[in-house]
N, C-alpha and C positions, 0 to 999 in steps of 0.2 A: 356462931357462924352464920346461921339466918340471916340476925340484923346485919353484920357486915355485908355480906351479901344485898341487904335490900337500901343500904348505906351508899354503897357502892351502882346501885343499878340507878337509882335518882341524882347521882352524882353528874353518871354520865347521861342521865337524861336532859338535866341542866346545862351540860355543855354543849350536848346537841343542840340544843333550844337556843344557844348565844350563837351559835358560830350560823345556825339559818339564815342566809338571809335577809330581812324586810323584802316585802311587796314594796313597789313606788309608786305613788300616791294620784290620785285621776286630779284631773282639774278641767275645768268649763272652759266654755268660751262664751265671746260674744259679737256678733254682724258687725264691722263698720259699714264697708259697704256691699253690694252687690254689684256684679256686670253680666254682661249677655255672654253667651256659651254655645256653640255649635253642638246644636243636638244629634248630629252626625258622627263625631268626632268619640271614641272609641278608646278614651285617655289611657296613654299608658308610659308616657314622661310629662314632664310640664315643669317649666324653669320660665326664670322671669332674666331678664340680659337687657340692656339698652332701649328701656320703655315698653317693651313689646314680650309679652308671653313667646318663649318656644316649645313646640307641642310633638308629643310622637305618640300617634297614633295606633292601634293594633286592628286585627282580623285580617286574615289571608283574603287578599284581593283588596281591601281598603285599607291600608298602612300608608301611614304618611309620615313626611315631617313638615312642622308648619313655624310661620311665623305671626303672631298675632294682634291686630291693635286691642289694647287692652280695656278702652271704653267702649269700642262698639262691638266687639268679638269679632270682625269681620277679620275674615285671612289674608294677608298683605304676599305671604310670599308660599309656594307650597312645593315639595317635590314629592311626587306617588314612590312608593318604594313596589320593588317587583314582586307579584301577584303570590309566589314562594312564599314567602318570607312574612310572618305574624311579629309586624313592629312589637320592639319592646319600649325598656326606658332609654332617655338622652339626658344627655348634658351637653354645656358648652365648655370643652378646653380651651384657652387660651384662642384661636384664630379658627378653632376646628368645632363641629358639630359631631359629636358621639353617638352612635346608637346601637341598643344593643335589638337581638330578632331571642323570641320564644325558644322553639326547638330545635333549627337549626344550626346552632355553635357557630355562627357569624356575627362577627358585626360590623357595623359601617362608620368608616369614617369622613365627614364632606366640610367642605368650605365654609366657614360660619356664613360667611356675607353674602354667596352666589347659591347656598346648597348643592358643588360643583362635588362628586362622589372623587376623592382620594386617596384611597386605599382600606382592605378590609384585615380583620383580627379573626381569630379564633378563640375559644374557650371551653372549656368541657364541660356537659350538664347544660340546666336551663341560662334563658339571661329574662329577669323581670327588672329590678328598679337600677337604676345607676343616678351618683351624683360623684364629689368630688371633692377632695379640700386641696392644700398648699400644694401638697406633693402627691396626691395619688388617686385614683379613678376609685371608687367606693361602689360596689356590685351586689348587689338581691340576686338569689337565685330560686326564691321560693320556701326554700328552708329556714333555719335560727340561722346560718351562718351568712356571712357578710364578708366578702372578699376586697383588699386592697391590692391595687394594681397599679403597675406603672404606667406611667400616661404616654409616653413614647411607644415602649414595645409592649404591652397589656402583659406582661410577663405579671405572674398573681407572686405577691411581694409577702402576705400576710393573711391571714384568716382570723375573724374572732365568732365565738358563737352568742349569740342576745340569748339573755337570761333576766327573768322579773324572780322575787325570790328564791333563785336557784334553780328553776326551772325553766329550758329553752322557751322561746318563741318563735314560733315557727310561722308561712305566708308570710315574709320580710317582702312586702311590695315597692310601690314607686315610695323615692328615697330626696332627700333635700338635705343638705351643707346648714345648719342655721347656729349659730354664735358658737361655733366650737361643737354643735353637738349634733349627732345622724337623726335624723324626722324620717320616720317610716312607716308606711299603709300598712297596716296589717289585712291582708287580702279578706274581704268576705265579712268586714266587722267597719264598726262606724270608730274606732282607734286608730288613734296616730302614739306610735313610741319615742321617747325622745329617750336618744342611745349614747352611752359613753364609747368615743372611738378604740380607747385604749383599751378597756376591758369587755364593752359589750354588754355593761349591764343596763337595763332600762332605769334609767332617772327619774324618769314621771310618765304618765299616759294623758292624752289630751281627749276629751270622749265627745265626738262632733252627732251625738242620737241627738237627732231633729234639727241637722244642719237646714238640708232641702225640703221645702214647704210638701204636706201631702198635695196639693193641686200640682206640682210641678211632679210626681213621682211615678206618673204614668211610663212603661216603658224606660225606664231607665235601669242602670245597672251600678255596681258598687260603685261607693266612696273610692277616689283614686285619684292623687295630683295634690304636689304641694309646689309651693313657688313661693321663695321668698328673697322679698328687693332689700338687702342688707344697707342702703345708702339713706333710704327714708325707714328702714326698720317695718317693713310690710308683710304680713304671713296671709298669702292667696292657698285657698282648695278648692278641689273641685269634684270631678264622679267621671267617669264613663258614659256618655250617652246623656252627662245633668245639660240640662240648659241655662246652667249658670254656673259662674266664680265668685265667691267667697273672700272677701277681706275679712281675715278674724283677727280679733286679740281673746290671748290665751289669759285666764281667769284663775 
């Protein structure tokens, strides 16, 4: 009776052991190039669109959204958001500029071309990263989960929760659309996750320790901002507060 018992106990500990799981695997990077980055600027969206970086900013009182040349870092186009409101992430829909605010359950929506404000959304909980695929607005709210919404009425369509071997991930920060799969800051850590949309599980992790030179890392604040130009195949990062962006290829 024992041995069937102890037959029986490694049986099921071997099934345990199959159905866990895998971790998904880190991988390097490497510099192509670097650009200049407003040491001001407080990152907390960043999308690349028609040449030009678009940026949204955070901190009550300094939230913005911006538009950016991308070789000299200078700001081509800016609108201050109200003094309230701790910008969160953006995206570009179609003709429209997205953004979402921290605490307050608003967000905004304005005119891609003029940053003219067009009407605002609601959502319950925080708002930190937003990006987008074919059909639907893709939402960070701080936690493992990841909300899909509709791009018209922000009505939340779907939820999935990120999982690295069967265990959430939680700090889902600023977020990026790149070949089919969700890129996302994990808040407070030099990792980027790269996400199945359907199920949520992490694919791979990309580990950017020792992106930003120590002479550059006075006064700055976390890893935050990805932007990628799908037309030339380009993956831009960048930080909070860095004074610079990052072209990388992932190793």
């Amino acid at each position: 009776m024992q041995l069937r018992l102890v037959v029986l106990s490694l049986m099921t500990a071997c099934v345990g052991a199959q159905v866990q799981p895998a971790k998904a695997p880190h991988a390097s990077y490497s510099v192509v190039r670097v650009f200049p980055h407003d040491r001001a600027a407080f990152t907390q969206g960043f999308e690349y669109a028609d040449g030009f970086f678009y940026e949204g900013t955070g901190l009550s009182g300094r939230s913005s959204i911006r538009k950016v040349a991308i070789e000299t870092g200078q700001v081509v186009q800016r609108r201050d958001v109200d003094a309230e409101y701790f910008g969160e992430g953006i995206t570009i829909w179609k003709s429209d500029l997205i953004e979402l605010t921290w605490q307050s359950k608003v967000g905004f929506v304005y005119d891609r071309s003029t940053f003219a404000p067009k009407r605002t959304f609601s959502y319950p909980g925080e708002g930190w990263g937003l990006t987008h695929d074919d059909t639907a607005l893709i939402m960070s709210d701080g936690s493992a989960a990841l909300r899909f919404l509709d791009p018209v009425s922000f009505a939340e369509r779907r939820r999935v929760t990120v999982t690295d071997g069967g265990m959430p991930i939680q700090r889902l920060n600023e977020l990026e659309y790149v070949k089919g799969q969700i890129y996302a800051n994990i808040w407070q850590t030099n990792l980027i996750a790269r996400i199945a949309p359907e199920s949520g599980r992490v694919l791979g992790w990309i580990d950017l320790t020792g992106l930003l030179p120590a002479a550059d890392r006075a006064d700055v604040d976390v890893l935050n901002g990805i932007a990628y130009d799908a037309a030339r195949d380009r993956l831009f990062v960048t930080g909070k507060l860095w004074p610079k962006v990052f072209e990388i290829k992932v190793r």
